[in-house]
C-alpha positions as MATLAB code, in Angstrom:
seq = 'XXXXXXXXXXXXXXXXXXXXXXXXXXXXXXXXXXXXXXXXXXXXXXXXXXXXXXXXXXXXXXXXXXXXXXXXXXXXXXXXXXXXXXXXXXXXXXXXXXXXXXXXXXXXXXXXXXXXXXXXXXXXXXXXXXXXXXXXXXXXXXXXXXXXXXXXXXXXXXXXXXXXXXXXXXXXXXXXXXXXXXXXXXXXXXXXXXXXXXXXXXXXXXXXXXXXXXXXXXXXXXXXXXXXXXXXXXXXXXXXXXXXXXXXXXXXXXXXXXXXXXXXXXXXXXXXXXXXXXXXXXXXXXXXXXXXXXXXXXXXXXXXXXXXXXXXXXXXXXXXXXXXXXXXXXXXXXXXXXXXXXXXXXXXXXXXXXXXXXXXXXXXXXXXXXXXXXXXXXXXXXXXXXXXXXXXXXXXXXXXXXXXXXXXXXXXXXXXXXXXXXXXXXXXXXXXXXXXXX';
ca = [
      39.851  -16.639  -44.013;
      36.183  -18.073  -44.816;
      34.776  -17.355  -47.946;
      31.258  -16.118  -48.303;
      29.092  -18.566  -51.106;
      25.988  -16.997  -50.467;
      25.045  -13.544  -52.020;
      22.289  -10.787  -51.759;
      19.831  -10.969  -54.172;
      18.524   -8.082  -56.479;
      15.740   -7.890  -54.898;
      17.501   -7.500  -50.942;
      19.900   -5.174  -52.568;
      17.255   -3.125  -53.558;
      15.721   -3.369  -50.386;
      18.811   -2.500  -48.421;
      19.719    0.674  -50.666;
      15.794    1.960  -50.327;
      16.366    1.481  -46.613;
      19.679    3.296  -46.642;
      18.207    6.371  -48.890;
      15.079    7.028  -46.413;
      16.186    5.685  -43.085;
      14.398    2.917  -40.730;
      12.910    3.638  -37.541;
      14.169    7.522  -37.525;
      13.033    8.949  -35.574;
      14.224   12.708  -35.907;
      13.082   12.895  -39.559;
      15.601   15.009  -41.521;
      18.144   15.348  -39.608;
      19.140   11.606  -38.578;
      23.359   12.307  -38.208;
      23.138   15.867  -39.022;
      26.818   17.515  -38.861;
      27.901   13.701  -38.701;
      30.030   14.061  -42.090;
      32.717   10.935  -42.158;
      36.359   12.408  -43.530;
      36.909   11.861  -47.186;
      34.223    9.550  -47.561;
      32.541    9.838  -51.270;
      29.100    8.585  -50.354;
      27.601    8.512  -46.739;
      23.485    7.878  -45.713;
      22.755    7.808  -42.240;
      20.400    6.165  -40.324;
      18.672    6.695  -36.462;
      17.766    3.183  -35.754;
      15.804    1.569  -32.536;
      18.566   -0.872  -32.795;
      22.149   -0.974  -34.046;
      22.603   -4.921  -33.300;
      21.630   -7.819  -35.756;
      18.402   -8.210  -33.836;
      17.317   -4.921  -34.978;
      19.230   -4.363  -38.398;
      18.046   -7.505  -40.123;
      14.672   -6.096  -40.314;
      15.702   -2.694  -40.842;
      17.704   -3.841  -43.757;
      21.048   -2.223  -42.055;
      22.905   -5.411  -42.461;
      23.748   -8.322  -44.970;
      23.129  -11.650  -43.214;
      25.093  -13.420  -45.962;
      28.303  -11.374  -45.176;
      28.496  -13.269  -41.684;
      27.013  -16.527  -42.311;
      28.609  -19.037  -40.968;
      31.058  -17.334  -38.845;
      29.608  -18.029  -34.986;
      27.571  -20.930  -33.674;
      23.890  -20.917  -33.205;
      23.745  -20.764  -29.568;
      25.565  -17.401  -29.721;
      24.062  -15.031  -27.294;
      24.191  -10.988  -28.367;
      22.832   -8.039  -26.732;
      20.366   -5.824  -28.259;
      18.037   -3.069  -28.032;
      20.765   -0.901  -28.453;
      19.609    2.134  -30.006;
      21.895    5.160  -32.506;
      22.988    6.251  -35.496;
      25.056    4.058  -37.765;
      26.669    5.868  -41.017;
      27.059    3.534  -44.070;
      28.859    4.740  -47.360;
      32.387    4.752  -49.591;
      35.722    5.742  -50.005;
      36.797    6.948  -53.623;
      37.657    3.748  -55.025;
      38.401    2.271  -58.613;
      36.912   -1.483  -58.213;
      33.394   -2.758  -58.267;
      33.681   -5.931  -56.187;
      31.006   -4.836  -53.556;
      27.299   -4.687  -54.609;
      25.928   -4.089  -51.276;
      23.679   -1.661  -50.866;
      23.196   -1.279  -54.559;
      26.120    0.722  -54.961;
      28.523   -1.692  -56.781;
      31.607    0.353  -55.260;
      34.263   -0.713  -53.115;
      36.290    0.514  -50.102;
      32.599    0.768  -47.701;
      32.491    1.047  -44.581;
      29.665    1.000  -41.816;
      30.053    3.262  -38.441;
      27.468    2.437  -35.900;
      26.911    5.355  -32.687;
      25.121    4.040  -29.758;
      23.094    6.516  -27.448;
      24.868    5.241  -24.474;
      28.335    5.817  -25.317;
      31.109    4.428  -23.195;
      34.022    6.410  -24.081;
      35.722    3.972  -26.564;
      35.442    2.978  -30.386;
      36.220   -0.499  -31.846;
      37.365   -0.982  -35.322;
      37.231   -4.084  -37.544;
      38.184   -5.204  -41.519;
      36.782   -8.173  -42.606;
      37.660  -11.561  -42.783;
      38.274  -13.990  -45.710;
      37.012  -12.257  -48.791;
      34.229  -11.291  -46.825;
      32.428   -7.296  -47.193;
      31.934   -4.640  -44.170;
      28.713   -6.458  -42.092;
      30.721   -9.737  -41.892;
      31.654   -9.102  -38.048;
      28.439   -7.709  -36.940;
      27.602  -10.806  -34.914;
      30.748  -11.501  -34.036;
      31.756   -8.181  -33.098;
      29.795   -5.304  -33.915;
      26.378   -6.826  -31.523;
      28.685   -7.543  -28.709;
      31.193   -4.111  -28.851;
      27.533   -2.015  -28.987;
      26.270   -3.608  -25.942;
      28.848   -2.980  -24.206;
      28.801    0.666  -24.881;
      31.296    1.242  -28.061;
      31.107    2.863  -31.157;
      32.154    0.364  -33.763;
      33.385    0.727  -37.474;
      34.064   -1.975  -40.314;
      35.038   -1.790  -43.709;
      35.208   -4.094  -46.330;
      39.232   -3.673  -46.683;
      38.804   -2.079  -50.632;
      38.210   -5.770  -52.318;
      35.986   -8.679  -51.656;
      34.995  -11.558  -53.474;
      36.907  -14.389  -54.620;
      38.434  -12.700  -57.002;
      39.545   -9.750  -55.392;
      42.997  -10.121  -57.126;
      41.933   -8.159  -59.812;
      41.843   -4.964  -58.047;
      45.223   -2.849  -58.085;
      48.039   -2.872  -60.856;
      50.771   -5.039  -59.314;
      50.970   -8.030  -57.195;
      50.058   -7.396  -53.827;
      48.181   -4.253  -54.461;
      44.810   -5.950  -53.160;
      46.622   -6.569  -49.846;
      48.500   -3.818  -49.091;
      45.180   -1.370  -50.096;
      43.531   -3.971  -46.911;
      46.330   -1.981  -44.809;
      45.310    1.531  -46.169;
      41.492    1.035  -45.746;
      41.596   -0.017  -42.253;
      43.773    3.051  -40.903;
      41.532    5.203  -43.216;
      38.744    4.002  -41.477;
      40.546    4.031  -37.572;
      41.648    7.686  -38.769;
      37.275    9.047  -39.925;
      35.620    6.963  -37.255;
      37.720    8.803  -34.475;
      36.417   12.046  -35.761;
      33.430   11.030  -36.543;
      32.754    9.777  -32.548;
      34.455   12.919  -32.199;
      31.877   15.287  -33.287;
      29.354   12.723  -32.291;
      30.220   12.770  -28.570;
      32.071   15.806  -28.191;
      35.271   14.393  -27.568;
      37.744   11.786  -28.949;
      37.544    8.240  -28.399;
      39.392    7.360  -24.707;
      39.919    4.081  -25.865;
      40.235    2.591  -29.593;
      40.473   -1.508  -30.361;
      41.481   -2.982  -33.451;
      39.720   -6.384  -33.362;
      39.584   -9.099  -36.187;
      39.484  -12.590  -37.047;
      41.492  -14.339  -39.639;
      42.082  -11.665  -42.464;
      40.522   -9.470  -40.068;
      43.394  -10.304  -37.375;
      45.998   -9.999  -39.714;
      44.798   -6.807  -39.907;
      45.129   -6.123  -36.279;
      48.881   -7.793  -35.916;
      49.957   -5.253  -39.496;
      47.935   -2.132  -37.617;
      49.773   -2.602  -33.731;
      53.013   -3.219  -35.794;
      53.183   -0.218  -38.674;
      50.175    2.175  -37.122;
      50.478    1.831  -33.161;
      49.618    5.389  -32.604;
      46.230    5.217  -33.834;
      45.222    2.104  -31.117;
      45.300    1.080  -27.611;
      45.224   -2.297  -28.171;
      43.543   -5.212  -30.762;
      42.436   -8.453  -30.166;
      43.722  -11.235  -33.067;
      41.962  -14.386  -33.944;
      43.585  -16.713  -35.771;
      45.079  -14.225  -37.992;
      46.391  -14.991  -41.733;
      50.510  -14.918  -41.019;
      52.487  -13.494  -43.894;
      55.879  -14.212  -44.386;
      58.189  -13.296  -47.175;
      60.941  -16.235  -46.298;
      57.315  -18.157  -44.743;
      56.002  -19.768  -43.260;
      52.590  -18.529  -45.400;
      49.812  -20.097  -47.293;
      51.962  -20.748  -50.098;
      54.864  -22.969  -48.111;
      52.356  -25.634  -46.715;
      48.570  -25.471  -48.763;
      50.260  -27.273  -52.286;
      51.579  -30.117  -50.017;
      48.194  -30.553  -48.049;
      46.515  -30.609  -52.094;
      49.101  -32.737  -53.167;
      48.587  -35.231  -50.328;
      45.513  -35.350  -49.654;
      43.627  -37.221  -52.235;
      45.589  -40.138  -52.050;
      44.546  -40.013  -48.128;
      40.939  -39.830  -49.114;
      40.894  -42.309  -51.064;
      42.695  -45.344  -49.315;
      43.511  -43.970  -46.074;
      47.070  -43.751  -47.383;
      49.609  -43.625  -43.923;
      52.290  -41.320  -46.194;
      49.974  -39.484  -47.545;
      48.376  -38.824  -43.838;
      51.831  -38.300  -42.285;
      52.707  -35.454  -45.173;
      49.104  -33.625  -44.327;
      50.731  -33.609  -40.781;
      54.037  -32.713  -41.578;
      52.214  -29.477  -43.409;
      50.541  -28.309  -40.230;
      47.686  -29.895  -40.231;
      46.695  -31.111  -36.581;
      46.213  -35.004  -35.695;
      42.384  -35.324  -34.768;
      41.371  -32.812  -36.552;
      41.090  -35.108  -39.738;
      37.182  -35.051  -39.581;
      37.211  -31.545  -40.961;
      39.657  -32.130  -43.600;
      36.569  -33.170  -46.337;
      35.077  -30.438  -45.372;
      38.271  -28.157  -45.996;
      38.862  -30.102  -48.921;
      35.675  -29.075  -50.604;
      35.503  -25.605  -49.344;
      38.734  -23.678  -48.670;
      42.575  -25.400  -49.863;
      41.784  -24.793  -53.714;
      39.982  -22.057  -53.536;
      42.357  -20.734  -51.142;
      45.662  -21.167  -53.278;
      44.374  -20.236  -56.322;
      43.371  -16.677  -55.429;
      46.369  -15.958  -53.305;
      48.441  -16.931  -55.919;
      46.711  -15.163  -58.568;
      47.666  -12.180  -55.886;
      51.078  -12.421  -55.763;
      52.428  -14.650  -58.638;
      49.982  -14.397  -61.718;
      52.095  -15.358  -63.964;
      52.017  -19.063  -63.200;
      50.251  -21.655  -64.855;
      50.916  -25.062  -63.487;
      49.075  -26.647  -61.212;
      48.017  -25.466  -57.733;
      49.290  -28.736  -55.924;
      52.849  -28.458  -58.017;
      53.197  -24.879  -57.029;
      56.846  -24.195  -55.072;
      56.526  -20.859  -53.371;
      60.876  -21.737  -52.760;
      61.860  -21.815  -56.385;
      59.376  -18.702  -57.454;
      61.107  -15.343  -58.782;
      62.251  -13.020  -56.557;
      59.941  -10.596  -57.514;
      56.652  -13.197  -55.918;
      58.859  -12.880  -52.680;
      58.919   -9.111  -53.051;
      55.160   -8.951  -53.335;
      55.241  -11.362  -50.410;
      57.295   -8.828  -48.197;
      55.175   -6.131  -48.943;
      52.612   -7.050  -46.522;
      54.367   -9.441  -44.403;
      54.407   -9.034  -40.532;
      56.939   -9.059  -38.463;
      56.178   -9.317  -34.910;
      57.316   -6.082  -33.594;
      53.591   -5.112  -32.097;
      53.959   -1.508  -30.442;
      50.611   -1.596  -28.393;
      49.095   -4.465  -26.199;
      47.733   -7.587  -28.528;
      46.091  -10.559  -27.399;
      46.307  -13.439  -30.272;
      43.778  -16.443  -30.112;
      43.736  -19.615  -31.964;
      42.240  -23.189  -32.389;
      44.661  -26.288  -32.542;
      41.894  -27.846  -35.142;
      42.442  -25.222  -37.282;
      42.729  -26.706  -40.491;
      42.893  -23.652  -42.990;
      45.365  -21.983  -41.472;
      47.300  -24.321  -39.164;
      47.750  -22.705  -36.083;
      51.617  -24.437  -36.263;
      52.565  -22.600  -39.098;
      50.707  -19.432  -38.314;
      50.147  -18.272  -34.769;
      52.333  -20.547  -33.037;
      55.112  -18.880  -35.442;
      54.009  -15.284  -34.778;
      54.041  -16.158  -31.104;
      57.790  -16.973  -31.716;
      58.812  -13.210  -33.740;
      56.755  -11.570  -30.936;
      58.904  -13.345  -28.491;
      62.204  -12.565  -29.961;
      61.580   -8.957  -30.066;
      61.761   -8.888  -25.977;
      59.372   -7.768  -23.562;
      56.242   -6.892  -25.667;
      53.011   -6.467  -24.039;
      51.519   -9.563  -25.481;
      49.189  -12.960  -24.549;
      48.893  -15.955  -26.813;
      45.695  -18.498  -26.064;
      46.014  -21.969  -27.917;
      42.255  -22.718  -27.703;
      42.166  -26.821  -27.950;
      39.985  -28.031  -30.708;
      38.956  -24.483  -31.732;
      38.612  -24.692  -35.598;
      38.699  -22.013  -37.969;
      34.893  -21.045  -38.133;
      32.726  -21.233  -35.219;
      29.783  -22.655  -37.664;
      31.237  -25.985  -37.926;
      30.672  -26.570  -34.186;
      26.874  -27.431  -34.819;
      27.815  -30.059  -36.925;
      30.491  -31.494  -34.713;
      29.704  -30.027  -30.593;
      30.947  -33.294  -29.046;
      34.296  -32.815  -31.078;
      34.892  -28.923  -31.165;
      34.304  -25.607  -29.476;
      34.100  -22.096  -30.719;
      36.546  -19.823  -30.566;
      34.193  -16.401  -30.279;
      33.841  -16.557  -26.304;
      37.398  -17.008  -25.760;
      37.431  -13.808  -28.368;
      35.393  -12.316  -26.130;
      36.791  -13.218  -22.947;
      40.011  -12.292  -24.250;
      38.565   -8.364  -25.371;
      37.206   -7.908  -21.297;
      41.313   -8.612  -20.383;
      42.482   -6.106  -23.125;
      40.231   -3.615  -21.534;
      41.606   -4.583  -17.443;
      45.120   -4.224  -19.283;
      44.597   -0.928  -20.614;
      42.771    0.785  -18.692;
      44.051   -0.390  -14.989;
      47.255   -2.261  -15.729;
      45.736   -5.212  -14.460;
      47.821   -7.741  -16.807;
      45.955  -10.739  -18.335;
      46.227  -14.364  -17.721;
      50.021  -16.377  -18.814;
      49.855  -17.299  -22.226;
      48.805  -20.504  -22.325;
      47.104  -23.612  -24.444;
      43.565  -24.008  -23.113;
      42.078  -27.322  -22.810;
      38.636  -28.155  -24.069;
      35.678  -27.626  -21.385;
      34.458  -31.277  -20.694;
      31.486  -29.403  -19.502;
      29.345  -26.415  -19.143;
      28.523  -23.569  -21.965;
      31.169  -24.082  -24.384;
      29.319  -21.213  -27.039;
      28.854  -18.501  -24.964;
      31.487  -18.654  -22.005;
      35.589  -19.203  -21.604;
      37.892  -18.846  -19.205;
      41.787  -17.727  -20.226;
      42.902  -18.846  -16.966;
      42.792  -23.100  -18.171;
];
């Protein structure tokens, strides 16, 4: 679930809302979208652009670069010159967290039409605390080229303190839920009267938050999907395993680690998920993410306490933190084909106490149409890999290799490769290719 540090400035915002009020690169001036109304949506502006991918919308000003910083490797390849209309605006919403485009209004969303339409629509929240243009490189440039009409939304709260929003704990979660099949439910009319028919095909696709998202939509909302692609979603458990049953014993052990090299303290960090070799990333982590992390999910679901974050004992918490807990826990019963990806270096959200685990309640519901791909030293955000390519690999091509199986197994039956862990490539292009088959 990265976190985004970086944010626009005035001046971009500016820049980005005067781009969004008289369109780039129309070119049918004054009627760019018209009759393209998106379904109880407070505030829409649409725009007819040369190009709907990064490459084009970074100029344009029809994307936030800070939203997805970080989140793929530099070598990433994307298609573009893929021109349309892509629909930016809000839901009716009570919070303020989101100040792109000006509008200081949560609960946006961006839907992005290409020309050449191939019949489907792909649909995305965020991850981490991220807003709605966080997945454009990772998902939005490739879904476009391949044809698809894509939609994101910022989930209803962003920030790192998103747990402000709603009156109870758990509210900022469970409104994540809500704003995702709000969006799946106006982007299929919208392609609707864009195309003159329905979508033939609709994805849910995310990564961390965003794949929790996916798991909680195929579970609770299957009729609104074909299928979704997970990676490394955030597990939620009311009885755990979740962030709250293994982060205060990695903050607890870990600075007496860091400072002497401590062989308890190192076998604790293990014993809370976190993966032997992958202790190079822990300063990073350290610095970045386990803190941060518990703090603000705790502030979700148990504000009321006041020790510290490393003393915290989600086991001995009121009831009423588990409650909040349940509310948007998963539970494995997926009604709709899912394929789940995740990196054994994954040291935010241990892939032990997260996928591995939802592999498990898949499993014990029976035969579920389901694949599981343990990517081998995959971390939990592809920009790390520059710093470390002898060490790691990403986990986006796998994503992506993963999304071209979803689409054999729904549309022809043809069923993907056997779950399976997937060594590390000793050669060859680890950033832009992947094979599921090992």
């Amino acid at each position: 679930m990265p976190l985004a540090r970086t944010v626009l400035t005035a001046g971009a915002a500016g820049a980005l809302a005067a781009a969004l009020a008289a369109p780039a690169h129309a070119r049918e001036p004054g009627t760019c979208g018209a009759g393209l109304t998106v379904p109880g949506a407070q505030k829409q502006a649409a725009a007819c652009l040369d190009d709907l991918t990064t490459a084009g919308t970074v100029g344009s000003g029809h994307t936030v670069p800070a939203d997805w910083a970080g989140l793929h490797a530099a070598g990433t390849r994307n298609p573009s010159g893929v021109p349309g209309i892509q629909l930016d605006g809000y839901f009716p919403d009570t919070s303020t967290f989101n100040t792109n485009n000006g509008w200081n209004h949560d609960a946006q969303f961006v839907i992005r039409l290409p020309e050449r339409w191939n019949g489907g629509l792909v649909v995305a929240g965020s991850p981490g605390n991220r807003r709605q243009y966080a997945n454009d490189v990772t998902i939005s440039d490739w879904a476009l080229g391949k044809g698809y009409a894509y939609a994101a939304t910022d989930k209803g709260n962003s920030g790192v303190e998103f747990y402000k929003d709603g009156r109870r704990p758990g509210d900022a979660i469970v409104e994540w839920n809500d704003r995702l099949t709000q969006l799946t439910r106006a982007a299929k009319k919208v392609v609707a009267k864009r195309y003159g028919r329905s979508p033939r095909r609709t994805y849910a696709a995310g990564i961390s938050n965003g794949g929790y998202l996916v798991r909680w939509q195929l579970e609770n909302r299957p009729q609104l999907y074909d299928g979704g692609i997970d990676a490394e979603g955030t597990l939620w458990r009311a009885g755990g395993p979740n962030l709250f049953t293994y982060l205060p014993s990695v903050l607890r052990a870990y600075p007496s680690y860091a400072a002497t090299g401590d062989a308890s303290a190192h076998e604790a960090l293990l014993k809370a998920g976190l993966a032997p070799g992958s202790e190079f990333l822990w300063p990073f982590h350290d610095q970045v993410y386990w803190e941060l992390t518990q703090r603000i999910y705790r502030e979700e679901f148990d504000p009321s306490y006041t020790g510290e974050e490393a003393d915290y004992d989600y086991a001995t918490r009121p009831k009423e933190v588990h409650r909040a807990v349940a509310r948007v826990s998963l539970t494995g019963k997926i009604r709709k084909p899912l394929i789940t990806l995740q990196g054994t270096y994954d040291s935010l959200l241990p892939i032990s106490t997260d996928s591995d685990v939802y592999a498990k309640l898949v499993g014990a519901r029976g035969k579920a149409p389901y694949r599981y791909y343990r990517l081998e030293a995959a971390n939990h955000t592809d920009g790390l890999y520059d710093a470390y390519p002898d060490r790691l690999r990403p986990l986006l091509p796998c994503m992506r290799t993963a999304f071209t199986a979803l689409e054999s197994w729904t549309d022809d039956g043809a069923t993907p490769p056997a779950s399976a862990t997937l060594p590390r490539p000793a050669t060859g292009d680890l950033v832009n290719t992947c094979s599921l088959a090992g």
